[in-house]
PASEBA-1860 file (N, C-alpha, C; in nm, 3 decimals):
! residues 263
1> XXXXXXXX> -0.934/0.624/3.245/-0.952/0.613/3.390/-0.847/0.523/3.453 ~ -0.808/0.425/3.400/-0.708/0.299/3.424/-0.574/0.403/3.423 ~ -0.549/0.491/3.378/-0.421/0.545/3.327/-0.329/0.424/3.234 ~ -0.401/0.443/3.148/-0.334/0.315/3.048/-0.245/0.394/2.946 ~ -0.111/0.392/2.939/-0.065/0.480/2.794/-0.114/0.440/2.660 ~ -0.143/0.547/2.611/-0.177/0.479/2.427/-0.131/0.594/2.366 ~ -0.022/0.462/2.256/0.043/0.507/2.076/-0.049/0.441/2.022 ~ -0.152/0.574/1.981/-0.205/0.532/1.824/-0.081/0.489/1.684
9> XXXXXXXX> -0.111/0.374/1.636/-0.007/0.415/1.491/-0.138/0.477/1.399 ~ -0.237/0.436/1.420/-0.309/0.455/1.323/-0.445/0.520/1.327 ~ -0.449/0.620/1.463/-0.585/0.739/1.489/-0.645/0.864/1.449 ~ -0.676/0.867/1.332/-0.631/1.029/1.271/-0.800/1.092/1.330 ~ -0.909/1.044/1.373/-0.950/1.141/1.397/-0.986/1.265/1.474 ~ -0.967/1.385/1.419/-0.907/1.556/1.480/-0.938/1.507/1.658 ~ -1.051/1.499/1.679/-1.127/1.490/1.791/-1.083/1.428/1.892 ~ -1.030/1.305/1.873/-0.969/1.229/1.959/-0.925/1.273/2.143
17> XXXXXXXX> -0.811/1.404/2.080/-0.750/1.431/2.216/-0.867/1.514/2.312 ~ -1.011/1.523/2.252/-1.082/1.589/2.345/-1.206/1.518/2.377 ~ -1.172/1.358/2.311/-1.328/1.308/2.389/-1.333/1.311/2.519 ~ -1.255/1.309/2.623/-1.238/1.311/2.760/-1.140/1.406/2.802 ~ -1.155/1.521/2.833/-1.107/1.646/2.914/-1.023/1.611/2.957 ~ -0.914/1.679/2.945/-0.777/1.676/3.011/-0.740/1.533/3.046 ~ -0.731/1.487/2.986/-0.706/1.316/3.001/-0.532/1.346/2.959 ~ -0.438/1.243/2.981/-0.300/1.261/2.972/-0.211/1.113/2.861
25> XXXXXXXX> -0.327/1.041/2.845/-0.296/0.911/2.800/-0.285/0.890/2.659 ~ -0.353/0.975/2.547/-0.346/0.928/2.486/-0.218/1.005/2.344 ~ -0.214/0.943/2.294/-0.108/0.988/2.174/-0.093/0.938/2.054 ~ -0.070/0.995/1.932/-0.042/0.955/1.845/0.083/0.931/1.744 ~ 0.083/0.876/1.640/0.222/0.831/1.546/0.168/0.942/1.484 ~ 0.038/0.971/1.416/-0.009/1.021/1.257/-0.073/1.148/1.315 ~ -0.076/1.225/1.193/-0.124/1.363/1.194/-0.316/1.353/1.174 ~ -0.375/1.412/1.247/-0.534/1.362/1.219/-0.578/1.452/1.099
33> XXXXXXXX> -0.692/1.405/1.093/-0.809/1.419/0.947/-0.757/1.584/0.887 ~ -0.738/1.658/0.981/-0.717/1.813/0.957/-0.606/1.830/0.889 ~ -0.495/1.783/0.929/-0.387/1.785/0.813/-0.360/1.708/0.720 ~ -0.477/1.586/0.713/-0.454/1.497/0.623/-0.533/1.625/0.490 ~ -0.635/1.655/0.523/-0.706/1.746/0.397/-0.657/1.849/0.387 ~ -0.591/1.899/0.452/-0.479/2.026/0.455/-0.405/2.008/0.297 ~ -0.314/1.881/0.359/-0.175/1.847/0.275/-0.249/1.758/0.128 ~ -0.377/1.721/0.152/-0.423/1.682/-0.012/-0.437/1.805/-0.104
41> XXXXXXXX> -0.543/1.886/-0.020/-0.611/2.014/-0.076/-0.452/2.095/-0.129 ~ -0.389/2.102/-0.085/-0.269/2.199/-0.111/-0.197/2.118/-0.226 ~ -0.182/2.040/-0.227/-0.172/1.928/-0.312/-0.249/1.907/-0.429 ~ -0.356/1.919/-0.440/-0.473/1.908/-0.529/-0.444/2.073/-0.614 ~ -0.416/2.183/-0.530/-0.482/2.334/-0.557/-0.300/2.351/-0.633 ~ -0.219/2.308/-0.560/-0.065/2.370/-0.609/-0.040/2.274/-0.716 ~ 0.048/2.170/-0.636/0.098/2.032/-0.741/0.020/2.019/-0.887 ~ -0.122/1.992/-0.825/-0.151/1.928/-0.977/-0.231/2.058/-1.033
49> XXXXXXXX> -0.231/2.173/-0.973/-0.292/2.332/-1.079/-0.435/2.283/-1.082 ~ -0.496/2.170/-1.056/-0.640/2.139/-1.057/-0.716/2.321/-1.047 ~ -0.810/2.326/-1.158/-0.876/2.431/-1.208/-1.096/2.397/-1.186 ~ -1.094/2.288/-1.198/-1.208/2.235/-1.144/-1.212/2.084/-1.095 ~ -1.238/2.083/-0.975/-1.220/1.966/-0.853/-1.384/1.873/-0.839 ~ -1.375/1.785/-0.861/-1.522/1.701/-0.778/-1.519/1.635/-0.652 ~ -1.557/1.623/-0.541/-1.535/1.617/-0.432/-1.631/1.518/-0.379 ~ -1.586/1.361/-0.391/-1.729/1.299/-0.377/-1.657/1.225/-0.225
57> XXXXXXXX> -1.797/1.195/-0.168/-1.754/1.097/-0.025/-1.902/0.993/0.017 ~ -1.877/0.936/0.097/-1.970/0.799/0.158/-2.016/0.846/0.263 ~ -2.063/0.995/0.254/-2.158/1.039/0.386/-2.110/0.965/0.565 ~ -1.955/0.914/0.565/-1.942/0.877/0.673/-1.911/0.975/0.772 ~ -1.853/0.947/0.873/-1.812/1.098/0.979/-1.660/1.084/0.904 ~ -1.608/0.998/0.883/-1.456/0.978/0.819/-1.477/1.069/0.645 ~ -1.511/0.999/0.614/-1.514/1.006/0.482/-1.556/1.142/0.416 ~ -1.711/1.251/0.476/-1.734/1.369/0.472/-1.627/1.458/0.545
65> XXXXXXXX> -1.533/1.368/0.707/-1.525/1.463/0.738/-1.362/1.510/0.652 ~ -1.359/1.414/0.565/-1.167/1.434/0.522/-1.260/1.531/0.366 ~ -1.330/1.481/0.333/-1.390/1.566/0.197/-1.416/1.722/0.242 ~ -1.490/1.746/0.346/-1.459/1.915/0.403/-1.382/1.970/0.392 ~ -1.231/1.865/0.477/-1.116/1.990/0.488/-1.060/1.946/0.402 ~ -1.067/1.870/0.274/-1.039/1.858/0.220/-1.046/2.023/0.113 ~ -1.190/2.018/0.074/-1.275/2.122/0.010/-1.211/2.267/0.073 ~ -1.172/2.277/0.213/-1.131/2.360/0.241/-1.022/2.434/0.222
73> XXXXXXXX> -0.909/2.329/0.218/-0.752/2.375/0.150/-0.739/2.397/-0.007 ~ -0.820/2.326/-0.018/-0.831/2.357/-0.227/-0.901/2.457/-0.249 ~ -0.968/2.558/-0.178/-1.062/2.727/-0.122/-0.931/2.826/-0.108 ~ -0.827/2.720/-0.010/-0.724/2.845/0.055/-0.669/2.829/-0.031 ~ -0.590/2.749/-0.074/-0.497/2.738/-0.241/-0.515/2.811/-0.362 ~ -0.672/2.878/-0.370/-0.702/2.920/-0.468/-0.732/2.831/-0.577 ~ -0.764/2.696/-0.554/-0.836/2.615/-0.621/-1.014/2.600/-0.605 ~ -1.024/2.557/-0.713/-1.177/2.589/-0.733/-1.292/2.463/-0.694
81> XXXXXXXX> -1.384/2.388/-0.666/-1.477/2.312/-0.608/-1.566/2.314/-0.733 ~ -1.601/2.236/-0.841/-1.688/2.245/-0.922/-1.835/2.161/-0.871 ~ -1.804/2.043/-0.764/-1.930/2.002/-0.740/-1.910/1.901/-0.614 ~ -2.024/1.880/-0.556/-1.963/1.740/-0.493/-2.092/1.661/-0.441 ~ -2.030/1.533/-0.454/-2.090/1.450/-0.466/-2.167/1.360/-0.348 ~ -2.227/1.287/-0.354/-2.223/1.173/-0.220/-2.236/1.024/-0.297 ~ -2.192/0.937/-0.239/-2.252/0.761/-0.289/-2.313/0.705/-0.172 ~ -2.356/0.598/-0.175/-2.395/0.494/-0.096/-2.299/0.415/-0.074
89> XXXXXXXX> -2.256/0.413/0.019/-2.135/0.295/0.037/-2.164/0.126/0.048 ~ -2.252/0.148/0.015/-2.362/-0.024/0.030/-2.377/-0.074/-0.132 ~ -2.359/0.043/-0.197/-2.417/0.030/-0.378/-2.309/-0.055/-0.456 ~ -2.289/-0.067/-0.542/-2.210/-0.118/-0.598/-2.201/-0.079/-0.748 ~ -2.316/-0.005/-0.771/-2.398/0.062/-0.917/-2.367/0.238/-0.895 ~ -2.218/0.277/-0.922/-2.256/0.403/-0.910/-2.274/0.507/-0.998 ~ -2.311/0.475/-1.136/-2.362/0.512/-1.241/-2.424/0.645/-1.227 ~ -2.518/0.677/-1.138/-2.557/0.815/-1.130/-2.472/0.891/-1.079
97> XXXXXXXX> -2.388/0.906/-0.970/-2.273/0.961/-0.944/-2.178/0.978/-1.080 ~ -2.088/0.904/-1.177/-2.020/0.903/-1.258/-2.093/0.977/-1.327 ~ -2.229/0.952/-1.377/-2.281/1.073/-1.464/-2.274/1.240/-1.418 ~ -2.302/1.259/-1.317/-2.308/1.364/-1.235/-2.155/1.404/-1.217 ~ -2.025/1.346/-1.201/-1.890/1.423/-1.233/-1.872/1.424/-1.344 ~ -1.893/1.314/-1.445/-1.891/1.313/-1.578/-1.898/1.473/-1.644 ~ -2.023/1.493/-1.606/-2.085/1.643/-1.645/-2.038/1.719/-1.615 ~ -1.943/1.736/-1.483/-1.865/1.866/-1.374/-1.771/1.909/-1.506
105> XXXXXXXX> -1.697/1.801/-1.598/-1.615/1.764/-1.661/-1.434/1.845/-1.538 ~ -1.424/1.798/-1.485/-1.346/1.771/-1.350/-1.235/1.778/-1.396 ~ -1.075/1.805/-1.357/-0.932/1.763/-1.385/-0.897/1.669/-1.284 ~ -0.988/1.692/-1.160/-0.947/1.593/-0.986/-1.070/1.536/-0.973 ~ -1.049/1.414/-0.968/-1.199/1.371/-0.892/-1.098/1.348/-0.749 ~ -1.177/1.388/-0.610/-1.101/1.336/-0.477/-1.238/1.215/-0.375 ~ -1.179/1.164/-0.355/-1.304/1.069/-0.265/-1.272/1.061/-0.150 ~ -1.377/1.076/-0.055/-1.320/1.071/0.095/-1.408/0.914/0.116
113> XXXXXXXX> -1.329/0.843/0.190/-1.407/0.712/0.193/-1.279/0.552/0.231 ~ -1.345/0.463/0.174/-1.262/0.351/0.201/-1.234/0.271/0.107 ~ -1.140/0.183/0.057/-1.080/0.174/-0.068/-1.164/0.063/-0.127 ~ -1.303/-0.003/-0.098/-1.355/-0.115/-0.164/-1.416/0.013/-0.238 ~ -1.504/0.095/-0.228/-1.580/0.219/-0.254/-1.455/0.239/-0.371 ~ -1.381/0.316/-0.343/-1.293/0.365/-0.411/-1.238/0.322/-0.535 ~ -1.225/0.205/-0.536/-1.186/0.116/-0.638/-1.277/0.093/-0.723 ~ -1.420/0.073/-0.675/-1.513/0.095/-0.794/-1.552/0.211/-0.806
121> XXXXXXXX> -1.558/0.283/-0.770/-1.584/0.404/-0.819/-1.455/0.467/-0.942 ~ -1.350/0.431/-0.925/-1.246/0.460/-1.011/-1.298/0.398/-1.126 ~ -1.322/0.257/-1.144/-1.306/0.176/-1.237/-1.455/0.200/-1.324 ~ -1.568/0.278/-1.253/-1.638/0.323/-1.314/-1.596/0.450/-1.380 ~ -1.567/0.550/-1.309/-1.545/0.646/-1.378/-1.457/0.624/-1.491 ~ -1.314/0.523/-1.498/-1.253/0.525/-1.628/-1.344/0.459/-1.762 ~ -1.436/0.333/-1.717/-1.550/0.324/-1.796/-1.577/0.362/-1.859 ~ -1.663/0.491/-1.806/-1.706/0.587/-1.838/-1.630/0.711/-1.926
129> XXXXXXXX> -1.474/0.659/-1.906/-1.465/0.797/-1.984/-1.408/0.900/-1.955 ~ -1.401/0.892/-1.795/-1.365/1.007/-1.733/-1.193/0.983/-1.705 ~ -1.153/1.095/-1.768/-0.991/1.120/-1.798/-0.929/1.194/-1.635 ~ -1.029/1.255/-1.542/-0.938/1.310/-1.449/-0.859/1.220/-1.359 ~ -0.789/1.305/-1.343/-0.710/1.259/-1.232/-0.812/1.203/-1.076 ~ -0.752/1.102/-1.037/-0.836/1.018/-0.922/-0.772/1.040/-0.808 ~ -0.803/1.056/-0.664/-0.733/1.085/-0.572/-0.794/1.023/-0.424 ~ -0.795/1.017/-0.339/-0.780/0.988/-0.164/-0.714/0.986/-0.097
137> XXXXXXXX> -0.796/0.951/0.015/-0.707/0.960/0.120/-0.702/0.837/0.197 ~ -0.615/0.826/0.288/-0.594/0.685/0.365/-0.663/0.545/0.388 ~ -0.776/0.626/0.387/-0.895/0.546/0.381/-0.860/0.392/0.306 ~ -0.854/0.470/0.183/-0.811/0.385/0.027/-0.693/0.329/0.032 ~ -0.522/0.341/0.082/-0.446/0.300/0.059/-0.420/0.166/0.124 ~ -0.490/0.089/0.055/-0.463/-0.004/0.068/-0.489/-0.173/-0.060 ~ -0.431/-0.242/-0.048/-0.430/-0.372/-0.200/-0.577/-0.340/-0.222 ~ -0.650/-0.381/-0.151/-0.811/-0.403/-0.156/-0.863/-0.292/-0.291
145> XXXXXXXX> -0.804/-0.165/-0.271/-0.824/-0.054/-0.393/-0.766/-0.090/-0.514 ~ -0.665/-0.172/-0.508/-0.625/-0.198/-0.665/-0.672/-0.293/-0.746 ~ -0.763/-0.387/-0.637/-0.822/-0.517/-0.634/-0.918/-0.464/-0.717 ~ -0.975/-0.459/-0.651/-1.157/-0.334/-0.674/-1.139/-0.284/-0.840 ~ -1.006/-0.184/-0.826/-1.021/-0.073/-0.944/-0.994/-0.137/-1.083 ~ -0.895/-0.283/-1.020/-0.831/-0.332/-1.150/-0.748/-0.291/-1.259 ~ -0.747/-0.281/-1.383/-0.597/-0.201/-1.444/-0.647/-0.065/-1.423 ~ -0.797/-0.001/-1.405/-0.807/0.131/-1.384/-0.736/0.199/-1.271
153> XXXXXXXX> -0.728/0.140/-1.176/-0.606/0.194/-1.074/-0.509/0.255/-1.109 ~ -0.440/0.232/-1.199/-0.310/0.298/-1.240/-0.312/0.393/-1.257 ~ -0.192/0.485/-1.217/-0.190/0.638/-1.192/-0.293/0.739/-1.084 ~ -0.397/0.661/-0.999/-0.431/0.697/-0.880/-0.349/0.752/-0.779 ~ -0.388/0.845/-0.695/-0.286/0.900/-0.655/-0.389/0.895/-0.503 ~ -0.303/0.832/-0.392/-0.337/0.846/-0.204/-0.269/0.916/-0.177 ~ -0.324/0.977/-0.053/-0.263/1.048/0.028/-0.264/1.015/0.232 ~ -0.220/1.033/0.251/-0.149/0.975/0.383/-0.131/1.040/0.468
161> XXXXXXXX> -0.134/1.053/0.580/-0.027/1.100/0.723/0.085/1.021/0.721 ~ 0.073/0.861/0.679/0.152/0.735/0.726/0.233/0.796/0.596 ~ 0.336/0.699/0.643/0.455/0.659/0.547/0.487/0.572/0.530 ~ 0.406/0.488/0.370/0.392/0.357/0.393/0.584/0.326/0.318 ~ 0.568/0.191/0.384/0.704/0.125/0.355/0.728/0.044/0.172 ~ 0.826/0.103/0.124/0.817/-0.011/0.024/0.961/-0.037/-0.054 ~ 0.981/-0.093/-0.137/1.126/-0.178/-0.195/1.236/-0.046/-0.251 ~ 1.148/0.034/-0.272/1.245/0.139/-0.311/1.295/0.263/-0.222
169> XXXXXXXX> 1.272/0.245/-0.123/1.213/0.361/0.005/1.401/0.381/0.011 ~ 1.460/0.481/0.031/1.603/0.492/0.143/1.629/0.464/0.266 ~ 1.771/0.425/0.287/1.783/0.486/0.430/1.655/0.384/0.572 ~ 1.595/0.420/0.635/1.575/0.344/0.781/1.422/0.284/0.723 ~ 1.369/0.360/0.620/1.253/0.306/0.588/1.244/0.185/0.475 ~ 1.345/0.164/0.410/1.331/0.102/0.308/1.439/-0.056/0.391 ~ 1.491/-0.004/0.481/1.580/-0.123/0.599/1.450/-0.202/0.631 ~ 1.366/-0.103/0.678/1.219/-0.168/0.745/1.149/-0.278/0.658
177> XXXXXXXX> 1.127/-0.219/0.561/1.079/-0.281/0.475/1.168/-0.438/0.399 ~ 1.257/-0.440/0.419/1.365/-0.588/0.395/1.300/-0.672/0.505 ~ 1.350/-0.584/0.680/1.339/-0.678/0.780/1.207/-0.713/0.795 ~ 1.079/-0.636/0.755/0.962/-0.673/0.749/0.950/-0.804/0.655 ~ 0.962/-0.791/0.526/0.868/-0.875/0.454/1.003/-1.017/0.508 ~ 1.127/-1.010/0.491/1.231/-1.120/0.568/1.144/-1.214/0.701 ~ 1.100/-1.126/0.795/1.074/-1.183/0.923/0.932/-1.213/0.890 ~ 0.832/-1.130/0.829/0.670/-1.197/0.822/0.642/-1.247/0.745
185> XXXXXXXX> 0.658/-1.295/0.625/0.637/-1.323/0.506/0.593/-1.261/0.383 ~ 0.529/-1.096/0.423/0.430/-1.027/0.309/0.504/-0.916/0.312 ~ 0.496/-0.819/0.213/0.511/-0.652/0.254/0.432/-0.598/0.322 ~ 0.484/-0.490/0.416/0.429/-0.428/0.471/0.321/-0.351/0.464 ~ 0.218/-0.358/0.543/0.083/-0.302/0.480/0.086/-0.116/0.528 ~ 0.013/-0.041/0.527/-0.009/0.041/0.567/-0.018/0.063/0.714 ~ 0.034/0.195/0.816/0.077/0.224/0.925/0.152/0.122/1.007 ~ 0.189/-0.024/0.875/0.309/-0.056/0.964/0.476/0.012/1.038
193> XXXXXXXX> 0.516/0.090/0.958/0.591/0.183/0.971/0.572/0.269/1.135 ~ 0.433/0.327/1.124/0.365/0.343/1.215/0.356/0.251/1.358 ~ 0.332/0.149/1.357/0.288/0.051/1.466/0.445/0.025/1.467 ~ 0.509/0.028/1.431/0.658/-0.012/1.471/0.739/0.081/1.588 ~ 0.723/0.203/1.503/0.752/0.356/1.569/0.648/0.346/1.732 ~ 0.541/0.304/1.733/0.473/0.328/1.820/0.496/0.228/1.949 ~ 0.532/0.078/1.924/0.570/0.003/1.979/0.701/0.064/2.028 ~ 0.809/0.097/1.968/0.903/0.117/2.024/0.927/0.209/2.097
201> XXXXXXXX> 0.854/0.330/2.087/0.846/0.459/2.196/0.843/0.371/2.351 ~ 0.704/0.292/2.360/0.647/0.212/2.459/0.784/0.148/2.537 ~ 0.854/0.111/2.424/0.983/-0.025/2.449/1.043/0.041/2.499 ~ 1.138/0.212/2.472/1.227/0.247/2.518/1.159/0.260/2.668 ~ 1.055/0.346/2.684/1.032/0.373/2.835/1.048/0.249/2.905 ~ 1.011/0.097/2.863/0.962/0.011/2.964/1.119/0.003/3.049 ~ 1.217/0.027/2.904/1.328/-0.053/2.912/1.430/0.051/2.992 ~ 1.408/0.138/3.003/1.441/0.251/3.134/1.387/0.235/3.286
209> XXXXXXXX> 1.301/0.138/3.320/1.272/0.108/3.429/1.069/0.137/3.464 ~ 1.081/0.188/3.358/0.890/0.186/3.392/0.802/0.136/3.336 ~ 0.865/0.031/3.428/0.741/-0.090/3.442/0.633/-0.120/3.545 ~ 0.559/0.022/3.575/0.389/0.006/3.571/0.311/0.106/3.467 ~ 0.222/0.144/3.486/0.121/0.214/3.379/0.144/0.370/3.450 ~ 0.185/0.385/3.587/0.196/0.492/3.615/0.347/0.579/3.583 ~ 0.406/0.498/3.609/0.579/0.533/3.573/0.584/0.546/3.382 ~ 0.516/0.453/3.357/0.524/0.466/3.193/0.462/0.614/3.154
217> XXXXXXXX> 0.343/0.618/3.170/0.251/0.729/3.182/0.345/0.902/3.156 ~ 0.382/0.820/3.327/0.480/0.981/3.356/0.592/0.989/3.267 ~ 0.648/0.880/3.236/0.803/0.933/3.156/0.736/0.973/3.014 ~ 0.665/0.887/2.958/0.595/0.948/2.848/0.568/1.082/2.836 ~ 0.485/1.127/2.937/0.433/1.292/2.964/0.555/1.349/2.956 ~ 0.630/1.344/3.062/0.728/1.403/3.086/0.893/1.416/3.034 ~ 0.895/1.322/3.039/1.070/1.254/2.989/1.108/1.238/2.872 ~ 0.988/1.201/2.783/1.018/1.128/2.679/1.029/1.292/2.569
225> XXXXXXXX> 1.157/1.284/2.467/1.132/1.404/2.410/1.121/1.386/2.254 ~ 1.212/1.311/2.225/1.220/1.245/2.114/1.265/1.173/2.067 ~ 1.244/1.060/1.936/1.278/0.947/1.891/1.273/0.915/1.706 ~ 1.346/0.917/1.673/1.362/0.890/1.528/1.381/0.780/1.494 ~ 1.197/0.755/1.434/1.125/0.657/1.382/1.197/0.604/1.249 ~ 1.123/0.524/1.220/1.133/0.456/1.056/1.022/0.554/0.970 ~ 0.929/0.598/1.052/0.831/0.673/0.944/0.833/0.823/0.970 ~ 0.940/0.853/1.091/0.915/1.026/1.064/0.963/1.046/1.227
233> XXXXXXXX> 0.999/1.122/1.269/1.078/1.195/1.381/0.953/1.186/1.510 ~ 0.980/1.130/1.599/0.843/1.122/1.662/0.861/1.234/1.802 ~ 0.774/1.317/1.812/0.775/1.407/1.906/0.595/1.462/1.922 ~ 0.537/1.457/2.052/0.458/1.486/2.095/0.415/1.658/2.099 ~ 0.294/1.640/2.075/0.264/1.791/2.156/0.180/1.769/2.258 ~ 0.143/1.886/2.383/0.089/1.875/2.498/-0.048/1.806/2.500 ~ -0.113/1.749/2.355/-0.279/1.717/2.412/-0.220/1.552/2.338 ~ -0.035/1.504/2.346/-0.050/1.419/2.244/-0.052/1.393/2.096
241> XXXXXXXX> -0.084/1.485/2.053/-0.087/1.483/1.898/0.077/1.493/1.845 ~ 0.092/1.436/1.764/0.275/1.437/1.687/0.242/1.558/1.602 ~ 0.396/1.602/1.645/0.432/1.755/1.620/0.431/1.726/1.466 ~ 0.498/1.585/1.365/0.462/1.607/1.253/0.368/1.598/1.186 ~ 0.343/1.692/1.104/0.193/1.705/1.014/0.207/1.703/0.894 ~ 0.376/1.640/0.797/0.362/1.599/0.690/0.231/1.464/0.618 ~ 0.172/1.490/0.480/0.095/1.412/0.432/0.201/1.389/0.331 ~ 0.209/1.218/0.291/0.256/1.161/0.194/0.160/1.090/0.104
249> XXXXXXXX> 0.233/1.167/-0.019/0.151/1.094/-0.140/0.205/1.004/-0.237 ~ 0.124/0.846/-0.230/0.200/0.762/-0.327/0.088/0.725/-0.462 ~ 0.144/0.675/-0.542/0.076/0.648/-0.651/0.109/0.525/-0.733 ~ -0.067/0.461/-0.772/-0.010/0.350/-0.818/0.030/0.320/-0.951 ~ 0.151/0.247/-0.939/0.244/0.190/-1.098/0.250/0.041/-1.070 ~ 0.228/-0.007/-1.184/0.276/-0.143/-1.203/0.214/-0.211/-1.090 ~ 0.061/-0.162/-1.080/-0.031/-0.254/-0.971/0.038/-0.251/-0.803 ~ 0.092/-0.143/-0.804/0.169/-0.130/-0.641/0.167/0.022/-0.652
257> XXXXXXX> 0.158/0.063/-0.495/0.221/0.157/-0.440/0.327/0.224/-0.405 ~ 0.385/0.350/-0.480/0.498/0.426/-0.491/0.484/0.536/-0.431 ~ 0.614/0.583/-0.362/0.618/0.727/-0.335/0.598/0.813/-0.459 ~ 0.553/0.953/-0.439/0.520/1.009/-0.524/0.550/1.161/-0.481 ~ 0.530/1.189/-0.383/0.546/1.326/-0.344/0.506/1.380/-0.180 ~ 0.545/1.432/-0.108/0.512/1.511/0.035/0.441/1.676/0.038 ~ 0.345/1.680/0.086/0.264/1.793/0.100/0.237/1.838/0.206
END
């Protein structure tokens, strides 16, 4: 109502551009929930040939709703759904779950959810025994999951809209990542890449002369066409949403996060 501009770096859910009808304000860096399970599922069904999948999530609106389309692209891929699951995201005991994929006997376990969840749930399932491959989505990428999973983490594999920054990256992203951890003290966490790109869209307009919310607004809508980010080519479509809908997948080695592959 304010006509306030907004860069999400970090809004993926689908819905967003239609909680309020024809609204003009809002926008994003990242591709939402729909292509995030797009680019896993295709990922899950091609890349890794997964032949039987377990599909567990934390009954959240996030977490079921990335496990759906998740379930859905590993359908179109011609990959198969052997079971799926739910946890309590409050539990900490998820023993009946692990028994219950245990049994699927699975090649993918995928979790839709958030990475404290995630991390024990990994570190149970290796416990336990269970040899598949471990997977998520954004939710999870973050230290807190490696914390959680402990040496079971290793070889977990996230998946992303973002493009997180790190020591080995090329070229404008891996620059980012020097002047980041140089100027703040830490590495860069997740959708920093993102919040950078998003700040600076904001910066170029101000710095062209529109400086109120209405002039910003409009050059945004209108003017602004494109800008090449640190995390990916930034260009709008008409409800707002960024025209790119690559998902990146990193995986963890040596207790950190690596690129690994694009889907």
């Amino acid at each position: 109502e304010a006509g306030l501009p907004m860069v999400s770096a970090s809004a993926t859910n689908k819905d967003l551009p239609n909680v309020v009808p024809n609204q003009t304000v809002f926008h994003r860096i990242v591709a939402d929930d729909t292509y995030q399970g797009k680019g896993i599922g295709s990922y899950i069904a091609k890349t890794l040939g997964a032949k039987a999948v377990v599909l567990v999530d934390d009954n959240s609106e996030y977490g079921k709703g990335l496990a759906d389309d998740t379930e859905a692209a590993i359908k179109a891929n011609g990959g198969s759904v052997a079971k799926r699951v739910t946890i309590d995201p409050k539990s900490q005991d998820y023993s009946a779950a692990v028994n219950n994929i245990k049994a699927a006997n699975p090649d993918v376990v995928f979790y839709g959810g958030y990475y404290q969840q995630a991390g024990l749930l990994r570190k149970q399932l290796v416990d336990a025994g269970v040899k598949a491959t471990f997977m998520s989505g954004d939710g999870s990428l973050d230290v807190g999951f490696i914390q959680a999973a402990g040496p079971a983490a290793e070889g977990a594999l996230i998946g992303c809209p973002c493009n997180l920054a790190t020591p080995d990256d090329p070229g404008p992203l891996g620059q980012f990542f020097k002047r980041f951890k140089a100027t703040i003290g830490r590495d860069p966490g997740i959708y920093s890449p993102e919040g950078y790109d998003a700040a600076n869209v904001l910066i170029e307009g101000i710095l062209k002369g529109n400086d109120t919310r209405e002039k910003l607004l409009n050059w945004l809508e209108n003017e602004f066409t494109s800008m090449q980010g640190v995390s990916k080519t930034i260009e709008f479509e008409p409800n707002g949403n960024v025209k790119a809908t690559q998902v990146f997948i990193f995986e963890v080695k040596g207790g950190k996060f690596a690129p690994k592959a694009s889907s």
